[in-house]
DRENKOLFI-238286 format. One line per field, with one value per residue (C-alpha): residue in one letter; x, y, z; residue number from 1. Coordinates in Angstrom, 3 decimals. Layout:
BEGIN
res	c(A,...)
c1	c(X,...)
c2	c(Y,...)
c3	c(Z,...)
n	c(NUM,...)
***
This chain:
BEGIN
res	c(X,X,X,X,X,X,X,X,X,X,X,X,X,X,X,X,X,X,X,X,X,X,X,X,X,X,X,X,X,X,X,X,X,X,X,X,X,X,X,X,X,X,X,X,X,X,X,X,X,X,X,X,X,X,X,X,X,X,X,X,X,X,X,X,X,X,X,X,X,X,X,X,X,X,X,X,X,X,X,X,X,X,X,X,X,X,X,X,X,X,X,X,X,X,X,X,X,X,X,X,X,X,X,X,X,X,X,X,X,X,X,X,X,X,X,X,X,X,X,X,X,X,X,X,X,X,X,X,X,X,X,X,X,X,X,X,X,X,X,X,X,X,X,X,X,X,X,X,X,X,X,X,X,X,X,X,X,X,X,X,X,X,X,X,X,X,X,X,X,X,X,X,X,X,X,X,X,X,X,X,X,X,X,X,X,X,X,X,X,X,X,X,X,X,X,X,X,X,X,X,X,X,X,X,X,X,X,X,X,X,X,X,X,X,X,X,X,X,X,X,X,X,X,X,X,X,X,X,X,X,X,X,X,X,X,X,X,X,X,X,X,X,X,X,X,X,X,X,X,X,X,X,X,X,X,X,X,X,X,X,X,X,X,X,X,X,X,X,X,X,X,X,X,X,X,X,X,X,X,X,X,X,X,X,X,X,X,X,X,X,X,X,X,X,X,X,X,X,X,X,X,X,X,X,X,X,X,X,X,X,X,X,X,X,X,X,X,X,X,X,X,X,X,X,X,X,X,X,X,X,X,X,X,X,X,X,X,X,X,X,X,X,X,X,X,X,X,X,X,X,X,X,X,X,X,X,X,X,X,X,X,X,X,X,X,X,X,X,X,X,X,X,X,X,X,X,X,X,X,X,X,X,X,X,X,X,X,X,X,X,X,X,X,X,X,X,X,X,X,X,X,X,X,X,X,X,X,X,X,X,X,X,X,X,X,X,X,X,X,X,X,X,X,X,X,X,X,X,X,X,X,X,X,X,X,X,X,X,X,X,X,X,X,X,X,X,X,X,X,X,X,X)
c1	c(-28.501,-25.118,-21.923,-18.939,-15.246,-13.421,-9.987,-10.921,-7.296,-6.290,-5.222,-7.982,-10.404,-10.283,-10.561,-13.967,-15.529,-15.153,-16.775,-19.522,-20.728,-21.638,-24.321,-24.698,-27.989,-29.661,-28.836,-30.229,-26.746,-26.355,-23.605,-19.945,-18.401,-14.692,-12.516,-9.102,-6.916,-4.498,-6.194,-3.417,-3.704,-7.147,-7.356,-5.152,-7.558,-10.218,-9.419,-8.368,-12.149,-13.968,-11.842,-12.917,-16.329,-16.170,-14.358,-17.876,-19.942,-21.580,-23.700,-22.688,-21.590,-18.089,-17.408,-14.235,-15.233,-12.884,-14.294,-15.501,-18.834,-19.291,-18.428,-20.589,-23.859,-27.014,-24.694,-26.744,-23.433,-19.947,-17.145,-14.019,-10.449,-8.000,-4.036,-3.441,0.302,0.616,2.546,5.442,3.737,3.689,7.326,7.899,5.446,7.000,10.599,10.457,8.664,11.893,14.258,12.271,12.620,8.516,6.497,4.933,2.586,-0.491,-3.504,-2.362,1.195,2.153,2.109,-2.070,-1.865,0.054,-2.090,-4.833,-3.614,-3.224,-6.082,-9.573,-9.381,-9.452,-12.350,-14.111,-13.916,-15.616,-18.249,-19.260,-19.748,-21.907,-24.279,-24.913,-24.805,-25.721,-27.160,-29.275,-26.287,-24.547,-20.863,-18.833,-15.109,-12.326,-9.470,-7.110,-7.018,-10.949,-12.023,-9.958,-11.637,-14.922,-14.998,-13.435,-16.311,-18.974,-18.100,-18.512,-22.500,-22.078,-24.203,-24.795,-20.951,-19.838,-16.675,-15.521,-12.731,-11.824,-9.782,-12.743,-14.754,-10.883,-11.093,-13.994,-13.287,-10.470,-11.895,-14.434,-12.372,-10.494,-13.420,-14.659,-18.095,-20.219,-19.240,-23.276,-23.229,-20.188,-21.210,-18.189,-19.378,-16.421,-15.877,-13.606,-12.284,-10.986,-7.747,-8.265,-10.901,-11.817,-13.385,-15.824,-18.153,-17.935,-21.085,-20.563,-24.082,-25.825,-23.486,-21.032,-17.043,-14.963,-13.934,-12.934,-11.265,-9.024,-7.671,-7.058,-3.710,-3.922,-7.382,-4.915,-1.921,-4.329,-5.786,-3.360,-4.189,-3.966,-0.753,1.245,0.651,1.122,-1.157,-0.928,-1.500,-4.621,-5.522,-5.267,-7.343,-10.320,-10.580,-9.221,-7.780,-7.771,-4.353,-3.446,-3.308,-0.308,1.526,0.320,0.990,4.258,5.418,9.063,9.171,7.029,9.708,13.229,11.470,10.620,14.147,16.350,14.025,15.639,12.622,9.244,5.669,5.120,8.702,7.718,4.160,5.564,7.753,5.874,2.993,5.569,6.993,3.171,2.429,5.560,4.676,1.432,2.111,4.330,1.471,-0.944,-4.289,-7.093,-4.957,-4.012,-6.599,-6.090,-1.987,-2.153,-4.616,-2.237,0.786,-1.750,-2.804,0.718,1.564,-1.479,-0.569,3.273,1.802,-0.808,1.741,3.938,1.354,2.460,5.460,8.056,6.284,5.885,9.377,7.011,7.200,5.717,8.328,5.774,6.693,3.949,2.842,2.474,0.038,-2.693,-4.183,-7.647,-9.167,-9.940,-13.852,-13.745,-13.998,-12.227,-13.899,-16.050,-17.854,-18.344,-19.908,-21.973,-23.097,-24.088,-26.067,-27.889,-28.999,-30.221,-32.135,-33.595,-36.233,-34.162,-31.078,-27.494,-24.851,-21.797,-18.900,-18.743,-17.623,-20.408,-21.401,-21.648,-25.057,-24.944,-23.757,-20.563,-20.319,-18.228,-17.919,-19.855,-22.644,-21.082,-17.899,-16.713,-16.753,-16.229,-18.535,-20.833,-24.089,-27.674,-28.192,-31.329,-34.277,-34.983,-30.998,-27.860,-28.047,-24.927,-25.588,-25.477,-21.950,-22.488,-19.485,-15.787,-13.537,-10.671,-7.866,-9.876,-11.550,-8.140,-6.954,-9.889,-10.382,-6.665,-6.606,-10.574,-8.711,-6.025,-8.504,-10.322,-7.201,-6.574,-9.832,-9.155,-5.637,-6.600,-9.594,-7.902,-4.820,-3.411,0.214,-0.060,-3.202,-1.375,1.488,-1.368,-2.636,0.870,1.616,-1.172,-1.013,0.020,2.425,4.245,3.515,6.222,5.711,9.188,8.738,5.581,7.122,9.779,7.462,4.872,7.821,9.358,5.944,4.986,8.122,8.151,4.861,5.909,3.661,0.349,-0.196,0.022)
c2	c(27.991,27.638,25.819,25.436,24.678,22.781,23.320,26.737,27.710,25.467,27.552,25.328,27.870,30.576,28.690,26.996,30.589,31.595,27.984,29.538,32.659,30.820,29.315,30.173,32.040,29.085,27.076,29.062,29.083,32.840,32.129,30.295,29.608,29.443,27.303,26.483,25.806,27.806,31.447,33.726,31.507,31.602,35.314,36.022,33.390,34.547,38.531,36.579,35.075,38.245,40.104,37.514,37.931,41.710,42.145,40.355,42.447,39.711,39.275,36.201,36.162,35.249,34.647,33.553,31.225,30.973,27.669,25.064,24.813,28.083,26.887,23.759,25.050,24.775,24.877,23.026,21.533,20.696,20.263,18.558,19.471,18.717,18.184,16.944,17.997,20.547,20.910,19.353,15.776,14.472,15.593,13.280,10.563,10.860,10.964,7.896,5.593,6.641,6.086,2.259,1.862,2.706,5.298,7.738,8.663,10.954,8.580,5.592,4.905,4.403,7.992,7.974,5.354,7.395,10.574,8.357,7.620,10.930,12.174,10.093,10.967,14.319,14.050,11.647,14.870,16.987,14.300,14.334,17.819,17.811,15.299,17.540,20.915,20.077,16.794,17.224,18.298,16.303,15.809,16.454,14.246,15.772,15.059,12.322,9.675,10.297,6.998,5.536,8.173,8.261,4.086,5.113,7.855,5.484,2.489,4.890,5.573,9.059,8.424,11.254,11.770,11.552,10.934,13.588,13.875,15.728,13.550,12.055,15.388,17.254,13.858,14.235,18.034,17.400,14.650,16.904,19.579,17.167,15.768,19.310,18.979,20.180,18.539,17.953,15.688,13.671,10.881,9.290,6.023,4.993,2.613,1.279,2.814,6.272,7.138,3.063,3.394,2.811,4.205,1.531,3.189,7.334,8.368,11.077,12.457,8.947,6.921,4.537,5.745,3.744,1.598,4.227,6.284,3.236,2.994,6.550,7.624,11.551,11.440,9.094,11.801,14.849,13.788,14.338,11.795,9.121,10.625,8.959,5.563,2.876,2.960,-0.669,-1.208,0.580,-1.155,-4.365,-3.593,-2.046,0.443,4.297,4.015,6.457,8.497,7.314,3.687,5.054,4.102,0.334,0.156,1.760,1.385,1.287,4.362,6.032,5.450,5.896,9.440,10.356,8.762,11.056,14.306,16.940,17.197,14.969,16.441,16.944,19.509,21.252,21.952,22.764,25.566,27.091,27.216,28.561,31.191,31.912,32.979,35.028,37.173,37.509,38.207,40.877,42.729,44.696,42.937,45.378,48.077,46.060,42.998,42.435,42.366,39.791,37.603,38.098,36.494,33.537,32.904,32.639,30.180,28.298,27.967,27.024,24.584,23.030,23.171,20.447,18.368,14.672,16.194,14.423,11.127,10.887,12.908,15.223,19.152,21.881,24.397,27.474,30.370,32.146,35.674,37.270,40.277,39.387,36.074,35.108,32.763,29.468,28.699,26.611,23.270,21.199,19.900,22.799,22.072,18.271,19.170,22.035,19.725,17.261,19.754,21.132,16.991,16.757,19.686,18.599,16.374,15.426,15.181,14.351,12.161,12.385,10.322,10.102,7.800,6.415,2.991,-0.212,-1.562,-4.106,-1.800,-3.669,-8.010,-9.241,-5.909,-6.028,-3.739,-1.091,-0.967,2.253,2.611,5.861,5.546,7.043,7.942,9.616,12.365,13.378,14.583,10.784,10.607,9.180,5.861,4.150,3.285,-0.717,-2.149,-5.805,-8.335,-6.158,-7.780,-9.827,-7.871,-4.712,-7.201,-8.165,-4.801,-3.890,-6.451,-5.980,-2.359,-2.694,-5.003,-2.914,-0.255,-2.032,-3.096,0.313,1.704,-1.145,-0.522,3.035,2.447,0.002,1.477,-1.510,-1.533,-5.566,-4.278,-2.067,-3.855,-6.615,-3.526,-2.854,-6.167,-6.574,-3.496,-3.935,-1.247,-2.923,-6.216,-7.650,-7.888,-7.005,-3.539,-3.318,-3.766,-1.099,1.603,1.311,1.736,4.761,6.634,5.589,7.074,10.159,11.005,10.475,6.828,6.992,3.564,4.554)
c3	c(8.620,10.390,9.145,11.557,10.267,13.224,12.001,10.592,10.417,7.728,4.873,2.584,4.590,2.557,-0.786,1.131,2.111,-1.715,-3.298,-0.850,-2.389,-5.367,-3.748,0.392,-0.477,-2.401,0.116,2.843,4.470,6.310,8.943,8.989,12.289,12.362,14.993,15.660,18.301,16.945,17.861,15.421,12.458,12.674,13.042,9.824,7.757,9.303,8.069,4.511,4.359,5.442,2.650,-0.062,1.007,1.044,-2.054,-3.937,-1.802,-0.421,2.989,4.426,8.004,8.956,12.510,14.453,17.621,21.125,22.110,20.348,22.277,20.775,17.635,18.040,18.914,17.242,13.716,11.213,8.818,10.178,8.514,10.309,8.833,11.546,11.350,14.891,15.633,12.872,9.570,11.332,12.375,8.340,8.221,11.492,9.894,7.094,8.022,10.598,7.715,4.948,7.260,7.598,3.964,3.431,1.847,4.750,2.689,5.025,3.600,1.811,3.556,7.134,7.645,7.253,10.282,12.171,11.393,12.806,15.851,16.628,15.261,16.436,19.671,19.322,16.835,19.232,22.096,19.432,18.024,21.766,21.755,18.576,20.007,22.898,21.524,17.475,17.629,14.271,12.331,9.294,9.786,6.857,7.690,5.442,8.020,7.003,6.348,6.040,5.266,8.125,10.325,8.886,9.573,13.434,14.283,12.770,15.116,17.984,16.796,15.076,12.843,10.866,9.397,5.634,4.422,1.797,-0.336,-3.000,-5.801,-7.532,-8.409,-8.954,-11.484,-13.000,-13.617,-15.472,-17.399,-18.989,-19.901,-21.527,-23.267,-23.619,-22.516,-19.292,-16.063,-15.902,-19.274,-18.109,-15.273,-13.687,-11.473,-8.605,-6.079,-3.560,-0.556,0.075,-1.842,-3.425,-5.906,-9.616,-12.262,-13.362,-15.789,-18.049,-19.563,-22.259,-22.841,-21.795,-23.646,-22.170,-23.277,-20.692,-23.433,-25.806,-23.332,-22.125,-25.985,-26.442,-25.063,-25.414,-23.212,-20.382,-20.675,-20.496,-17.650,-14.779,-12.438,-15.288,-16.822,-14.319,-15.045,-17.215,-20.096,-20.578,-16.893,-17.365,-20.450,-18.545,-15.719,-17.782,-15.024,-14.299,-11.354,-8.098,-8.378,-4.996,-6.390,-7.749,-4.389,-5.366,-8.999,-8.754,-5.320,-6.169,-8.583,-5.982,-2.952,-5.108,-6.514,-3.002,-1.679,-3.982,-4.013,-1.925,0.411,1.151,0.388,4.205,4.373,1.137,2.645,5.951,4.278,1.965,4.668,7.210,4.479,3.750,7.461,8.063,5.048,6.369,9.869,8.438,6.503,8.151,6.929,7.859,5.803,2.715,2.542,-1.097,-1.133,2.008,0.310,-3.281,-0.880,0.490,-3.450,-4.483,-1.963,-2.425,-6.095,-5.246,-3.035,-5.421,-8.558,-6.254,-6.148,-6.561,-8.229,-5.881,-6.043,-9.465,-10.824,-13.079,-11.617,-13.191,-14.341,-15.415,-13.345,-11.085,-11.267,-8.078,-7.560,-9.667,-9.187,-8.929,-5.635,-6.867,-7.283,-4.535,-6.153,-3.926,-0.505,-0.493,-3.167,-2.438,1.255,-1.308,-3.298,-0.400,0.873,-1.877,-2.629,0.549,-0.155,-3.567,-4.991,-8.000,-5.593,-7.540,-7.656,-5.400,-4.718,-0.736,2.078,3.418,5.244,2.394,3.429,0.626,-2.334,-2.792,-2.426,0.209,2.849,5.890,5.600,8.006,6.016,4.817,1.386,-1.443,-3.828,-6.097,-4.189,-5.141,-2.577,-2.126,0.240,0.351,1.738,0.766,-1.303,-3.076,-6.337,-6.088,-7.747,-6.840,-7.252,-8.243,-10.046,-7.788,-8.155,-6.987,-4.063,-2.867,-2.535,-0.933,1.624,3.210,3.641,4.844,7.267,8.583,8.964,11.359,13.205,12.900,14.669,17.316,18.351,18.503,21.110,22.654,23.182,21.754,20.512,19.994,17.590,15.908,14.448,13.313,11.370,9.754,9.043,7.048,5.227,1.291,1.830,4.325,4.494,7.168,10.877,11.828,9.838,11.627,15.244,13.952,13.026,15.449,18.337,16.269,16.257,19.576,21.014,18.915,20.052,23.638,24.005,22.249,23.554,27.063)
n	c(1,2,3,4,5,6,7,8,9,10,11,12,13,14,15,16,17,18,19,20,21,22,23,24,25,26,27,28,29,30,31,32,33,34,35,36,37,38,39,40,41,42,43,44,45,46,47,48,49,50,51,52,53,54,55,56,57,58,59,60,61,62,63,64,65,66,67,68,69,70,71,72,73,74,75,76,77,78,79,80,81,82,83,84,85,86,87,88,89,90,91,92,93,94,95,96,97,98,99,100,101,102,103,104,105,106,107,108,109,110,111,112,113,114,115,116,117,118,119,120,121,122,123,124,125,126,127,128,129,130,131,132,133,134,135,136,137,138,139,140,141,142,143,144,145,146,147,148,149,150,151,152,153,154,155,156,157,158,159,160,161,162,163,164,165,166,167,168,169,170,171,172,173,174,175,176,177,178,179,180,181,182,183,184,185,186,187,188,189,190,191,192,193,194,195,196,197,198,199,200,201,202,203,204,205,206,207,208,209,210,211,212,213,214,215,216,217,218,219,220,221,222,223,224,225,226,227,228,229,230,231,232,233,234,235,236,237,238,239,240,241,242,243,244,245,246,247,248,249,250,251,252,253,254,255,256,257,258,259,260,261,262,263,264,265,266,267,268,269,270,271,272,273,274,275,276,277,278,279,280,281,282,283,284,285,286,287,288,289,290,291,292,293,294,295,296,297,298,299,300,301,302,303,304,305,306,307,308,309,310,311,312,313,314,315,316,317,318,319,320,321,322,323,324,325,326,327,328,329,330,331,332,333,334,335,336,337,338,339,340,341,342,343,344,345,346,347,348,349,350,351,352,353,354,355,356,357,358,359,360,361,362,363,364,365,366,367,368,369,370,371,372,373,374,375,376,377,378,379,380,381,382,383,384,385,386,387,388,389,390,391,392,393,394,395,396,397,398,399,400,401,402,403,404,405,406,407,408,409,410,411,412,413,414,415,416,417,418,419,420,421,422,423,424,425,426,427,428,429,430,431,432,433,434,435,436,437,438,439,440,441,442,443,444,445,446,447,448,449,450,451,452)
***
């Protein structure tokens, strides 16, 4: 079988061909496609993932593409992994909504909308592609803000697209180590929205711990994306939240960290990504694979050590060790589209938290809603489990960004600038019209009229 990576420069790529080996031959996978507009990043990550695939002596086929009908055609999985605009757009995003007095933010803020704009066309030109030249293939979203997107490409009538995303098995990981058992006797039940979702029910070994866990405030400071809130806040809601709710909960620590930090998350990624390519346009890859894929580890690990370091005020001090560091397993969005694929495969199937259309699972959305939540995957396909009636604070949450969204996907088909400051307005994050009409002229303009 055939996956394609549209967006196959993205330095993730080389993190996604390693989760692979685990498992590519299981899963009767013996080709990966490669695409990106940008031709020479794509050549230096594609020499990185043929190294990582040599150095385990392992058969599977790495290809670069020129054209993504090449790409496209007859692949069997897709993964889409776009930054529309480059590194530079979620400094601009980000910038313009500071200098408004808002968090930019590239999923949950302003800065996701913007990202949007920006970014559904283009994945509408290649959805049309994949109906004509791959029209049996799943579509595996990971561009951002995927749950915006995902809900965008499935109002259009591609059907056959998931939302994926990362945080809630990166979550779940860390929750078990912490609890040191197996991942596979830990089950972890979400749901919500992409980047706004709850942990509503933890099964250690069959039983239910939720409760426990709640009370005990090592297990909330081990786990990083509970460390950063309020225990009592978490206490009160009887819930583990998303760490993107973060921006909610503690909107005003979130934007004065940001405010005074001596760069935004979208300029530290920029440089160290920037820094990352010069070294490696400086090396001579096919002669010394292993020390150019040493400098791309070491700035993968400087980039994932800042992670949510500016917007909470926590960094992490521990110096790296260049020369000697090992290629992550893959965990991230690799394995989630892995593990997607080998349920679809399998009787038994397994459960996965994905983006995927409500049908009923949770009261009050419209059945063609996009929610994240936990799912069975199987060969009989992808079923939520059913959550029934949330609790009102989650519901209210919920039901405004589900809101914007769909202003969202509206304004952006309809060219609609009128649309789009409705969307704003209503967003929790922004919540005023005249910020709205602000930020929705500042993007327009510095993205020379997207509204045209």
């Amino acid at each position: 079988m055939k996956v394609t990576v549209i967006g196959g420069a993205g330095v993730r790529t080389v993190i996604f061909i390693n989760g692979l080996l685990d498992r590519y031959e299981a899963l009767h996978i013996d080709e990966v496609i490669l695409f990106d507009i940008d031709q020479e990043k794509l050549e230096i990550i594609g020499k990185l993932c043929k190294h990582v695939v040599h150095r385990r002596q392992q058969d599977l086929n790495i290809k670069i593409a020129k054209d993504p009908i090449e790409a496209i055609t007859g692949a069997d999985y897709i993964v889409t992994t776009l930054r529309v605009g480059g590194d530079h757009s979620r400094v601009i995003d980000e910038t313009l909504a500071l200098e408004t007095g808002v968090i930019g933010q590239e999923t949950t803020g302003v800065g996701g909308f913007s990202m949007a704009l920006r970014t559904v066309p283009v994945l509408v030109e290649y959805c049309e592609l994949i109906k004509k030249y791959a029209p049996d293939a799943w579509i595996f979203n990971f561009t951002n803000p995927s749950g915006l997107v995902t809900q965008a490409l499935r109002s259009k009538g591609y059907d056959k697209i998931i939302g994926i995303c990362d945080a809630p098995s990166s979550t779940k990981f860390r929750m078990a180590k912490a609890l040191e058992v197996e991942e596979k006797d830990l089950y972890v039940e979400f749901f919500g929205l992409n980047h706004l979702s709850w942990i509503s029910s933890v099964k250690k070994h069959g039983e239910e711990v939720l409760g426990q866990l709640l009370k005990d405030d090592q297990f909330l400071q081990d786990v990083q994306e509970f460390s950063m809130f309020d225990s009592d806040l978490l206490r009160g809601i009887e819930l583990l939240p998303n760490e993107y709710l973060y921006y909610y909960y503690h909107r005003e620590k979130a934007l004065e960290n940001i405010l005074k930090s001596d760069a935004t998350r979208g300029k530290t990624i920029e440089a160290v990504n920037l820094q990352m390519m010069k070294e490696l346009k400086e090396i001579d890859i096919d002669a010394q694979p292993e020390e150019a894929l040493q400098i791309f580890l070491y700035y993968m690990e400087v980039r994932e050590r800042s992670y949510m370091s500016i917007e909470t005020g926590h960094s992490k001090a521990e110096q790296i060790e260049k020369g000697n560091l090992e290629v992550p397993d893959g965990m991230g969005y690799a394995g989630v589209m892995l593990d997607c694929i080998e349920g679809l495969q399998s009787e038994e199937g397994r459960y996965l938290v994905l983006s995927v259309q409500n049908q009923g699972c949770i009261e009050g959305l419209e059945a063609e809603d996009i929610i994240e939540v936990t799912c069975k995957v199987s060969k009989n396909g992808i079923c939520p489990v059913p959550v029934g009636k949330i609790p009102e604070h989650c519901n209210v949450l919920i039901q405004a960004i589900k809101y914007y969204e769909k202003l969202t996907v509206e304004a952006i088909f309809s060219r609609s600038k009128e649309k789009a400051i409705q969307a704003l307005t209503l967003h929790p994050l922004i919540n005023s019209y005249s910020l709205a009409k602000v930020l929705v002229e500042k993007y327009d303009k510095a993205y020379g009229g997207i509204f045209k």
